[in-house]
C-alpha positions in Angstrom: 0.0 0.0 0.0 2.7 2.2 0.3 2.9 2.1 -3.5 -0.5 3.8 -3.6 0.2 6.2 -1.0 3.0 7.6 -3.3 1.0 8.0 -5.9 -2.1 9.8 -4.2 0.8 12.7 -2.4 2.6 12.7 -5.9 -0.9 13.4 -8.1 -2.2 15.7 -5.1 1.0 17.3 -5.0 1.2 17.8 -8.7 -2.5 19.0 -8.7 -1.2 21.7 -6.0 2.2 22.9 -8.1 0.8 22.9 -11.5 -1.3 26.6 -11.0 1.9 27.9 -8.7 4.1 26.6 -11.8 2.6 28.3 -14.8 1.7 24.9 -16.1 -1.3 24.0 -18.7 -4.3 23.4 -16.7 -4.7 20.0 -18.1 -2.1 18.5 -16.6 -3.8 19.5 -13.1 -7.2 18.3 -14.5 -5.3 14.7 -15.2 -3.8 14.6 -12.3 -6.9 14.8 -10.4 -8.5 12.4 -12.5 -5.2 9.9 -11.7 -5.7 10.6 -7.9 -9.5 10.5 -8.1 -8.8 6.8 -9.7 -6.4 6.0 -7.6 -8.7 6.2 -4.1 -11.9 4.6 -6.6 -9.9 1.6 -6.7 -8.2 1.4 -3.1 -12.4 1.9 -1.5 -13.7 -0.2 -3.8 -10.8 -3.0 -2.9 -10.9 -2.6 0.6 -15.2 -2.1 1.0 -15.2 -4.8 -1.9 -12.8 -7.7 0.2 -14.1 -6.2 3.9 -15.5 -9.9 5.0 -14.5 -12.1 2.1 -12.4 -14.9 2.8 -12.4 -17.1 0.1 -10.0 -15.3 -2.7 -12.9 -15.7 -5.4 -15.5 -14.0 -4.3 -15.1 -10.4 -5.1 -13.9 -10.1 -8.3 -14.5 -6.9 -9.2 -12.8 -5.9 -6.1 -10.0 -7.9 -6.5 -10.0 -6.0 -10.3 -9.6 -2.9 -8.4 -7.0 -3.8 -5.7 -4.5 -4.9 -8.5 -5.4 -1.4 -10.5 -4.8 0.3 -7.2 -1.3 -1.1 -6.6 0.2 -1.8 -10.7 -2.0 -0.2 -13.0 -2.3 3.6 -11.6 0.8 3.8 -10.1 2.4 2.9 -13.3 0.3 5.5 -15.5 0.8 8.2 -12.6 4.9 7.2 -12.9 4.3 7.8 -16.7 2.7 11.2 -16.6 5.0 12.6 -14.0 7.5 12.2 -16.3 5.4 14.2 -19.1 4.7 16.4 -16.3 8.6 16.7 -15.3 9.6 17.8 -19.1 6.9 20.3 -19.5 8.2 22.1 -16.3 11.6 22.2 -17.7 10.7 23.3 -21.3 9.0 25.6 -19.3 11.6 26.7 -17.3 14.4 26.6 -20.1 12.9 27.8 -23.5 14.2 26.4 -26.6 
């Protein structure tokens, strides 16, 4: 879970810098989307697999969990990056 605790403080903190940076306001509005996703998944994981103790009986919340620990954090590593170079061809014009 810590994987998915990165990734809500890195999208949140993004969301935060991107106004403060000068930034295109999409890249805030995706990265609330990303963080939005992000705590979707983890409620409907944990609300979803609350009293289940067989491994097969929530699958849609079993969907979710692996989303919420691979699948967003890998898309939010992605777009960070994107976000990263558009701060510095920001910051240093060509």
């Amino acid at each position: 879970m810590v994987v998915a605790a990165i990734t809500i403080w890195a999208m949140f903190s993004l969301w935060l810098i991107v106004p403060l940076a000068g930034l295109r306001r999409t890249i805030a509005h995706v990265a609330g989307v990303l963080v939005s996703a992000e705590l979707l998944a983890l409620f409907t994981w944990s609300f979803g697999t609350d009293r289940c103790i067989e491994p097969t009986c929530a699958p849609v919340a079993q969907a979710a969990g692996i989303a919420a620990r691979t699948d967003i954090p890998a898309l939010t590593a992605a777009f960070l990056v994107f976000a990263l170079v558009a701060l510095r061809r920001r910051a240093y014009p060509a």
